[in-house]
LOLUMVO-787895 format. One record per residue (C-alpha): residue number from 1; y, x, z. Coordinates in Angstrom, 3 decimals, padded with zeros to 6 digits. Layout:
<recs>
+-----+----------+----------+----------+
| num |    north |     east |       up |
+-----+----------+----------+----------+
| NUM |        Y |        X |        Z |
...
+-----+----------+----------+----------+
</recs>
This chain:
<recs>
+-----+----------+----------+----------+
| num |    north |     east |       up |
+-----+----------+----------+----------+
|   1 |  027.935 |  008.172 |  082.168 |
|   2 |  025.199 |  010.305 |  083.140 |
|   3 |  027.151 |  013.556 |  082.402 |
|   4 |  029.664 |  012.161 |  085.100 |
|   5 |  026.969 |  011.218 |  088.037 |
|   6 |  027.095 |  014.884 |  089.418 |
|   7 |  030.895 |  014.289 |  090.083 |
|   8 |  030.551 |  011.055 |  091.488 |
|   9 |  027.785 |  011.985 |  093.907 |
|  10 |  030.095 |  014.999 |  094.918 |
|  11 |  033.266 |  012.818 |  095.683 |
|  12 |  030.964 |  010.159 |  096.888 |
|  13 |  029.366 |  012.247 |  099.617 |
|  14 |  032.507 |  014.464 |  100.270 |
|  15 |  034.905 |  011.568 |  100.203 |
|  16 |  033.085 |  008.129 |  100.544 |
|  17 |  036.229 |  006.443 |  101.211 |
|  18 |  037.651 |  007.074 |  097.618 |
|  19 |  035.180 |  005.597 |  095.989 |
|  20 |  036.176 |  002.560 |  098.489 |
|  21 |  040.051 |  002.723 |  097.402 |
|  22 |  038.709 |  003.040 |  093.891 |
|  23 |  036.888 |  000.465 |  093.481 |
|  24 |  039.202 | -002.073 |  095.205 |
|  25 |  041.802 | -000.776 |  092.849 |
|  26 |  039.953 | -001.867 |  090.184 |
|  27 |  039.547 | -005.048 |  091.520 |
|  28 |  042.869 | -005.889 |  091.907 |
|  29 |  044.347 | -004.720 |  088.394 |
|  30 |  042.576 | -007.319 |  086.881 |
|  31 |  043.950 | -010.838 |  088.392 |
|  32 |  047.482 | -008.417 |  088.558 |
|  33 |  047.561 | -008.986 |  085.104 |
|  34 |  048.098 | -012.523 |  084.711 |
|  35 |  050.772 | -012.546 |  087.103 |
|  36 |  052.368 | -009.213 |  086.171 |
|  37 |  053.282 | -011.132 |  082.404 |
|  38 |  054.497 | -014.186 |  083.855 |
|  39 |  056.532 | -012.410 |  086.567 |
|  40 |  058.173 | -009.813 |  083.788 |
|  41 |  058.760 | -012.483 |  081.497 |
|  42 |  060.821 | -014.154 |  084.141 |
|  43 |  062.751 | -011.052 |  084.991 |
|  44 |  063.082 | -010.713 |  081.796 |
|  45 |  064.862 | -013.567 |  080.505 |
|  46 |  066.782 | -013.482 |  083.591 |
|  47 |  067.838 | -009.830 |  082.667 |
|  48 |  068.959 | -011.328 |  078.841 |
|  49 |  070.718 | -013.860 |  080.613 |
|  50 |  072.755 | -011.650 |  082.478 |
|  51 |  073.425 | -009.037 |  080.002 |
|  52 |  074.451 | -012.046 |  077.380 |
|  53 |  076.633 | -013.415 |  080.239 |
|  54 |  080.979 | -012.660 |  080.638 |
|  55 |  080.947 | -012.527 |  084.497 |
|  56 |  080.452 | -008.436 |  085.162 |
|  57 |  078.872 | -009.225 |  088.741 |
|  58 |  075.792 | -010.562 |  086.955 |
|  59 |  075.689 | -006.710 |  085.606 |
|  60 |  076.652 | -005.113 |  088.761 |
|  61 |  073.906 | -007.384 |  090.507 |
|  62 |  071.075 | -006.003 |  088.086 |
|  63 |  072.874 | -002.604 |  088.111 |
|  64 |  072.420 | -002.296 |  091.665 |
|  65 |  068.569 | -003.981 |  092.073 |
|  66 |  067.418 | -001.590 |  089.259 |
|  67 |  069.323 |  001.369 |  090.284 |
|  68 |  067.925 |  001.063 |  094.367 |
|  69 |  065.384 |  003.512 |  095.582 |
|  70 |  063.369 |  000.604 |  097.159 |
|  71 |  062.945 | -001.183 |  093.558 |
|  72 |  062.151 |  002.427 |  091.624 |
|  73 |  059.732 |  003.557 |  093.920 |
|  74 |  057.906 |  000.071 |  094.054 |
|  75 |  058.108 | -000.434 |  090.102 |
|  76 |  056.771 |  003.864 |  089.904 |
|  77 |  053.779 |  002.462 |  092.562 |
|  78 |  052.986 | -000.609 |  090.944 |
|  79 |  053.178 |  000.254 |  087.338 |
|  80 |  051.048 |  003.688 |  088.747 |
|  81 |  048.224 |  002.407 |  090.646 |
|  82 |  047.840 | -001.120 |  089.376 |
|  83 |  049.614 | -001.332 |  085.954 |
|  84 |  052.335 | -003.764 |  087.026 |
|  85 |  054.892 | -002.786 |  084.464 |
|  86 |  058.345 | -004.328 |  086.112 |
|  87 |  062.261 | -003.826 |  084.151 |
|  88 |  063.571 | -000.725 |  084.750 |
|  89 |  067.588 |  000.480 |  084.474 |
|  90 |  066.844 |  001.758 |  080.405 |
|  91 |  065.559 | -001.402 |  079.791 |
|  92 |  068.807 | -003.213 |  080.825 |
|  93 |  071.313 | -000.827 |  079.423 |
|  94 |  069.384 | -001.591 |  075.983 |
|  95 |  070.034 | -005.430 |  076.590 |
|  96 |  073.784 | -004.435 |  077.197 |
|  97 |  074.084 | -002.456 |  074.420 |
|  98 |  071.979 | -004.996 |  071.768 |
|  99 |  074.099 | -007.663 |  073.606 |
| 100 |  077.343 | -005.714 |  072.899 |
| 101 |  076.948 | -005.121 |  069.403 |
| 102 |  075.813 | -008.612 |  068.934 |
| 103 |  079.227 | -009.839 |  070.201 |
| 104 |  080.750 | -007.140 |  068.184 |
| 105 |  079.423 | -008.520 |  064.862 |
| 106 |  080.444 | -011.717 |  065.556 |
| 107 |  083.836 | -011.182 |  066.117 |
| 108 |  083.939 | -008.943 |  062.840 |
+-----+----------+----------+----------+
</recs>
């Protein structure tokens, strides 16, 4: 650590308030973490359930949340800054596919 101190007195005095934004991001990741499991299990299982599902709104629904700007940019910030890792569109096209060739074997 000490061969970092010269740094951290530069940005310190330069830039006081990022050691601020720093530090308070640290402070958040950590009780983020508990809820970021919970909350991606949920999504989750709700994304399995959709993707196992015959009604093609449930996909289009999904489609359409994990395709919007709004829901990228927010997953790209949280997953950035505090680690939040949230479903993206890749991860729901692999449920469709697993879930397709599931339903394929069956029928076989």
């Amino acid at each position: 650590m000490n061969s970092l101190q010269p740094i951290a007195d530069l940005l310190a005095g330069k830039y006081p308030w990022l050691i601020t934004v720093l530090a308070v991001i640290g402070a958040i990741r950590v009780p983020l973490k508990f809820f970021s499991e919970g909350i991606q299990a949920r999504m989750t299982a709700r994304m399995v359930a959709a993707a196992a599902s015959c009604d093609p709104q449930d996909d289009r629904d999904w489609d359409s949340l994990l395709t919007a700007p709004v829901y990228r940019i927010t997953a790209f910030v949280l997953d950035l800054v505090f680690s939040f890792k949230l479903p993206v569109h890749a991860d729901f096209l692999r449920l469709q596919n697993q879930t397709a060739d599931a339903k394929m074997k069956m029928n076989l």
